[in-house]
C-alpha positions in Angstrom: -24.0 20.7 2.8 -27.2 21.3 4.8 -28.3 18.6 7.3 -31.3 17.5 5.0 -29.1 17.2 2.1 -26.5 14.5 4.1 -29.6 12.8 5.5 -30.9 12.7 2.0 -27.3 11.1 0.9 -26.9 8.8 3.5 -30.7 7.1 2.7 -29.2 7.0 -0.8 -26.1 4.8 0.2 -28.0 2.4 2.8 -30.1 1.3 -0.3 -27.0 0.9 -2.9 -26.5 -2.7 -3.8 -22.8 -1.9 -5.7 -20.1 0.4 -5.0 -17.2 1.8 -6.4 -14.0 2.4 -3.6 -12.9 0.0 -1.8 -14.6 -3.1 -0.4 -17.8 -1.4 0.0 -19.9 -1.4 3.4 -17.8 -3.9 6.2 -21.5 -6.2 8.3 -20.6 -8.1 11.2 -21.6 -11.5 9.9 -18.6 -10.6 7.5 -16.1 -9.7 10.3 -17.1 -12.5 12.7 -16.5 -14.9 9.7 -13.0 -13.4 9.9 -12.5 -15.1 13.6 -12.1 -19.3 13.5 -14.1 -20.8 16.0 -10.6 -22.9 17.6 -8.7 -19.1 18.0 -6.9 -19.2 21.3 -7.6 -15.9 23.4 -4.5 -14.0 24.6 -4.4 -12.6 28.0 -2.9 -9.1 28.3 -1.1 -9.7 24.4 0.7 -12.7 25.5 0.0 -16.0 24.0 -3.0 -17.1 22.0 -3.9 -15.7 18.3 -1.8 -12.4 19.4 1.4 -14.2 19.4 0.8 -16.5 16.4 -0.1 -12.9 14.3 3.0 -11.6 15.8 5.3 -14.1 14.4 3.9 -14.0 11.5 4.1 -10.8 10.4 7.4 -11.0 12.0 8.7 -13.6 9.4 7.1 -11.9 6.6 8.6 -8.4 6.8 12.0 -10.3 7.7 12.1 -8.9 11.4 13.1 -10.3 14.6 9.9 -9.6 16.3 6.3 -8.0 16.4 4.3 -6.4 18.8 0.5 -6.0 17.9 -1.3 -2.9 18.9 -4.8 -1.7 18.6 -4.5 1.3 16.8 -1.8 2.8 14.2 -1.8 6.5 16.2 -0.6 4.8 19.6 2.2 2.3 17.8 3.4 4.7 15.0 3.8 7.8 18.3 5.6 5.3 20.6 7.5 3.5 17.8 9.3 7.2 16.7 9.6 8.1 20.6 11.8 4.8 21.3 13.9 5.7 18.4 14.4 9.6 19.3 14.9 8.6 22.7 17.7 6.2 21.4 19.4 8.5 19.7 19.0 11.8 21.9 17.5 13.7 19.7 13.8 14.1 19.3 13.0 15.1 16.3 11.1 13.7 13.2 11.8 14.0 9.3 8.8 13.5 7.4 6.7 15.3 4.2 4.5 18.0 5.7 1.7 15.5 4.2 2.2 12.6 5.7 -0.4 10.8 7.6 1.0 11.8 11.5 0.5 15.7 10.6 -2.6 15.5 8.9 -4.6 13.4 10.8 -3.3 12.7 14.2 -4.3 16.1 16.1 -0.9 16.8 16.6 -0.2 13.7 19.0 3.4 13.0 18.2 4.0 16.7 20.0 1.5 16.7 22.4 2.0 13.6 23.7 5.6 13.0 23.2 7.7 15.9 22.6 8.6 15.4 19.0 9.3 17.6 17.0 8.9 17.5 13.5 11.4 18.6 10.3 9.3 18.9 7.2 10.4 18.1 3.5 8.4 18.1 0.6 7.2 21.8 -1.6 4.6 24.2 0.6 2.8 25.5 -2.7 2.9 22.2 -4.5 0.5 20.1 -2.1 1.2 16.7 -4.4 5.2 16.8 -4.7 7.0 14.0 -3.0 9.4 12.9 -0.6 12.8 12.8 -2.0 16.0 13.1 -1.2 16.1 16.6 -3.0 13.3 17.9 -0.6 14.9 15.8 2.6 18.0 18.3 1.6 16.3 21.1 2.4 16.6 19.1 6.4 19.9 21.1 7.8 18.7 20.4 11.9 19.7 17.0 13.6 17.5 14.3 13.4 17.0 11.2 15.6 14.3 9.7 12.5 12.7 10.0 9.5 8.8 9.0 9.0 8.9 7.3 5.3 5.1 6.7 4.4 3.9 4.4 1.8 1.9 5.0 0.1 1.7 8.2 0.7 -2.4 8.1 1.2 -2.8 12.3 0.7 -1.0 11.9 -2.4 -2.8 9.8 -4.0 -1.2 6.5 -3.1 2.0 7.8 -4.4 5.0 5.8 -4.2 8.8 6.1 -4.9 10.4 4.5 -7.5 12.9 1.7 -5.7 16.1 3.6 -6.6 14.3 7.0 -5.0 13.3 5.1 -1.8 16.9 3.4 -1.5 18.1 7.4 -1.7 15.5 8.7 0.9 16.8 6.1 3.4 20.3 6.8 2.7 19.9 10.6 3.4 18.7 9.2 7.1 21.4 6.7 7.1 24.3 9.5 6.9 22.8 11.5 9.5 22.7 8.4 11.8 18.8 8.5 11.7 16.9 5.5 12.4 13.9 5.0 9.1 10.2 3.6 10.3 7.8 3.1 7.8 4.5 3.7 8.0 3.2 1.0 6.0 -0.3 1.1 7.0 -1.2 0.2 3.3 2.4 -1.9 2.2 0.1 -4.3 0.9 -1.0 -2.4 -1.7 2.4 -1.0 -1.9 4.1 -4.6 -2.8 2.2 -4.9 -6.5 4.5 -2.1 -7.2 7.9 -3.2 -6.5 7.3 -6.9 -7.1 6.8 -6.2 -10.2 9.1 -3.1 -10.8 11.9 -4.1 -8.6 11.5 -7.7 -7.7 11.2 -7.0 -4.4 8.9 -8.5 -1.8 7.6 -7.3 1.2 10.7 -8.5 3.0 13.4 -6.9 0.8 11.4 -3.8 1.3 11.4 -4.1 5.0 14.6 -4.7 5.2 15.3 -0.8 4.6 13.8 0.2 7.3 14.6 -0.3 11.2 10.9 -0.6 12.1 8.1 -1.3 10.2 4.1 -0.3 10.6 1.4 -2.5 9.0 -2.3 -2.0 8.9 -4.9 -5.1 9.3 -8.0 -2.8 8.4 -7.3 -0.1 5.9 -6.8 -2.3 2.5 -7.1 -5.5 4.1 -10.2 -5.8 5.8 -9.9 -6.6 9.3 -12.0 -5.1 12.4 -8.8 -3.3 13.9 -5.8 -3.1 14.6 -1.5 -3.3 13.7 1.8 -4.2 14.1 5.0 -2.9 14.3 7.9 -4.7 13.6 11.7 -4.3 14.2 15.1 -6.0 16.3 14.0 -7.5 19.3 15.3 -4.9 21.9 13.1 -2.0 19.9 9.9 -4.4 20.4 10.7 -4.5 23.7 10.8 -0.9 24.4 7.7 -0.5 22.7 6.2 -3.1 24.1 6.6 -1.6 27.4 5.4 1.8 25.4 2.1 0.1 24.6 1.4 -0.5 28.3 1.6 3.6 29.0 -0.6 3.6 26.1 -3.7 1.8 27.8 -3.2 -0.4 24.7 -3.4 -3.3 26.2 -6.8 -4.6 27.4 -7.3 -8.1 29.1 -8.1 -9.4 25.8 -6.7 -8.5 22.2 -8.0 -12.1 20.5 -11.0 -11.0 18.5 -9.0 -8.2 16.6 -5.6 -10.4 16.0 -7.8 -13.8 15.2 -9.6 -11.3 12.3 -6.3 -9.6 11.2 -4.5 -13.2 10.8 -7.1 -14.7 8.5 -6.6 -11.4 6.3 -3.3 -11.4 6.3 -3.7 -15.1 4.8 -5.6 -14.0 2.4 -6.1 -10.7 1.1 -2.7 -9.8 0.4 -2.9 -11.8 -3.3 -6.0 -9.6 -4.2 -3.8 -6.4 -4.6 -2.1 -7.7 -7.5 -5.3 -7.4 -9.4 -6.5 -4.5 -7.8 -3.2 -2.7 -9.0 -3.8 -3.6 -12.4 -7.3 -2.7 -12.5 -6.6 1.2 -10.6 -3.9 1.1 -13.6 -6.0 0.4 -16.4 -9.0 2.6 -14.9 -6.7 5.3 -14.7 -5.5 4.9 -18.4 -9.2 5.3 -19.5 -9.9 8.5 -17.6 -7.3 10.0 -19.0 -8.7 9.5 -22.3 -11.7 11.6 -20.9 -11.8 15.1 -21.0 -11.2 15.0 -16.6 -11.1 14.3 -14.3 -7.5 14.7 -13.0 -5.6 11.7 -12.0 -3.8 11.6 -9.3 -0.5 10.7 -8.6 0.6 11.0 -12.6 2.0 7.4 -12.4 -0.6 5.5 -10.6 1.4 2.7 -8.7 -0.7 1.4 -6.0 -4.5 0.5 -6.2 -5.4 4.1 -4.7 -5.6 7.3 -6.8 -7.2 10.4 -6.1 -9.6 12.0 -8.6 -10.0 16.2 -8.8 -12.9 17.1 -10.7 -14.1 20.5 -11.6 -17.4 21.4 -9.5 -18.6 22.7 -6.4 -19.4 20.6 -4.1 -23.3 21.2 -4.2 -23.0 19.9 -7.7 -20.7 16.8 -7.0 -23.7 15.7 -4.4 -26.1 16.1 -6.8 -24.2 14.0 -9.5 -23.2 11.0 -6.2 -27.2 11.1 -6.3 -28.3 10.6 -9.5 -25.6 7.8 -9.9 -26.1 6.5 -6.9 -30.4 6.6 -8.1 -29.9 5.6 -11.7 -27.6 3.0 -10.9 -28.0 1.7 -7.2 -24.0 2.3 -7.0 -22.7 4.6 -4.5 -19.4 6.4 -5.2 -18.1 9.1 -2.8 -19.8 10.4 0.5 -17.6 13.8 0.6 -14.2 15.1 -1.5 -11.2 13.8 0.4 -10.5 17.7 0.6 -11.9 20.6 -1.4 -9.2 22.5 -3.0 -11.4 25.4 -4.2 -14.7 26.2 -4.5 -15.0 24.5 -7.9 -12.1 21.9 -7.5 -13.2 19.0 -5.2 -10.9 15.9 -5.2 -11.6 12.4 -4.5 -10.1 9.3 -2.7 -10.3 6.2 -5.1 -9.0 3.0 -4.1 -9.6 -0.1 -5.9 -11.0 -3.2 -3.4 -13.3 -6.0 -3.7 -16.6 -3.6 -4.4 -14.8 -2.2 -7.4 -14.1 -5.3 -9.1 -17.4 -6.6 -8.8 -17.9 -3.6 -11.9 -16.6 -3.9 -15.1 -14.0 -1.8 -16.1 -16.3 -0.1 -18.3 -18.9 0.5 -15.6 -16.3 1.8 -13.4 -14.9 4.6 -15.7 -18.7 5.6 -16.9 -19.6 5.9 -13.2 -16.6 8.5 -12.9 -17.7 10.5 -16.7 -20.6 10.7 -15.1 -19.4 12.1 -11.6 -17.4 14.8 -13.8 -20.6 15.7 -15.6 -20.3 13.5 -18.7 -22.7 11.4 -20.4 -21.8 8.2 -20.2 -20.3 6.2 -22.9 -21.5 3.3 -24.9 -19.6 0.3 -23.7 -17.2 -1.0 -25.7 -17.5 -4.9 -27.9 
């Protein structure tokens, strides 16, 4: 893309009223809203908002304690480095597409020493963790990185039996399990109503679990990780060799308590919609869905075009209809295969269902349909 085509784009999306992923644009009236004006300030983490969000994330996930942090890279790092450490050994189990190897620059290595043990296929870039792949694991490991969902999947996620095996194959190898559950709310739709299980019950698998306050929720910044009370005390001293803890955390734990209040009913409806739109692009001739069993309100869509062409379709959408769709392919898997990170969020239900899957014929060079009476 040449500079005067992304400039061209970007004018394009400032003047979009609608959009389709996610919650659309985040303004700081919004996010201030988010803080009540009676929050108590922490100082250095202790006391205040930072405590209360603490205990409660604590009691729903079913754990003995919380520590909030300011960014997933710093807890997730120190979180798998306490339980190596534990356990002598220092090295990770996890899919060779999981969040920490993608996107993380390498900082569980660099920064701590871990090594990791990959599972999942080389050649087939959307096959899953299982305990089949984790098999393929013969080294020592002191933990295994469980992520869901699994965000370069597509939001994939294990059926309950399958996740109750993956932690098993840890379990006999005296591993400890973390879950990166930087999206688990979106996750809990799934196995509430598959499973009957909560967030709590699914918790309860792991020794320590990650949670997000900004990816599917909404909040400025900022996580937790929970887990027994002696982890959370390692990590807590983890977080100070971080520089993650500033004189005052208030702002970011005042905005991720009022989400947490709220926003975690919304994904119930967001899972059925991504379901249904998923159902009604497969009736289209494309895009690709992605996973094939869409079970959280994130999907990824892989259409056939280059990428000059998908910028010119996000255009004339985006021009024809004032809503703006994608900025870039969440990664171009060839020259004419471009694929698309879709999750379902406030902005998406604001468009019928109808809209919604037009908008996407259109994007994979259809006209769009008549809507249905």
């Amino acid at each position: 893309m040449t500079a005067a085509s992304a400039r061209r784009l970007e004018a394009l999306a400032a003047n979009c009223s609608r959009f389709l992923s996610g919650d659309g644009p985040r303004s700081v009236p919004g996010l201030l809203d988010q803080i009540p004006d009676d929050t108590a300030p922490d100082v250095y983490g202790h006391g205040g908002v930072v405590e209360k969000l603490e205990v409660e994330i604590a009691r729903l996930l079913g754990k003995e304690a919380a520590l909030f942090i300011p960014t997933g890279t710093m807890a997730q790092q120190a979180t798998l480095r306490v339980h190596c450490d534990r356990r002598s050994c220092h090295t990770v189990a996890m899919h060779r597409f999981c969040h920490l190897r993608q996107h993380e620059e390498g900082a569980l290595t660099r920064l701590h020493g871990l090594s990791d043990a990959l599972a999942g296929v080389p050649w087939e870039p959307m096959a899953p963790l299982d305990a089949v792949s984790l098999a393929s694991i013969k080294e020592p490991v002191g933990a295994l990185l469980v992520e869901l969902p699994q965000r370069d999947l597509g939001g994939h996620l294990p059926t309950w039996n399958e996740l109750v095996a993956i932690v098993e194959w840890a379990r006999e190898r005296g591993a400890a399990v973390h879950l990166d559950g930087a999206r688990l709310w979106e996750a809990a739709p799934y196995y509430a109503t598959g499973a009957k299980k909560d967030l709590a019950a699914i918790s309860a698998l792991f020794d320590t679990v990650y949670v997000s306050f900004y990816k599917g929720l909404g909040a400025i910044a900022g996580c937790c990780v929970a887990g027994t009370r002696e982890v959370i005390d390692e990590l807590e001293v983890w977080r100070v060799r971080h520089g993650a803890r500033p004189y005052m955390m208030w702002p970011y734990a005042a905005s991720a308590l009022s989400v947490v209040r709220e926003r975690p009913r919304d994904m119930f409806a967001y899972y059925r919609r991504a379901q249904a739109i998923a159902r009604e692009i497969r009736a289209l001739d494309g895009p690709d869905v992605l996973p094939e069993r869409v079970r959280s309100p994130m999907m990824h869509l892989r259409i056939r075009a280059t990428r000059d062409e998908m910028d010119a379709r996000v255009a004339e959408v985006a021009e024809s209809t004032s809503v703006w769709t994608f900025t870039r392919p969440f990664v171009s898997e060839g020259h004419r295969l471009q694929r698309y990170e879709f999750q379902v969020g406030r902005a998406t239900m604001e468009l019928s269902l109808d809209e919604a899957v037009a908008i996407i014929a259109r994007l994979n060079g259809q006209r769009p349909r008549r809507p249905r009476r």
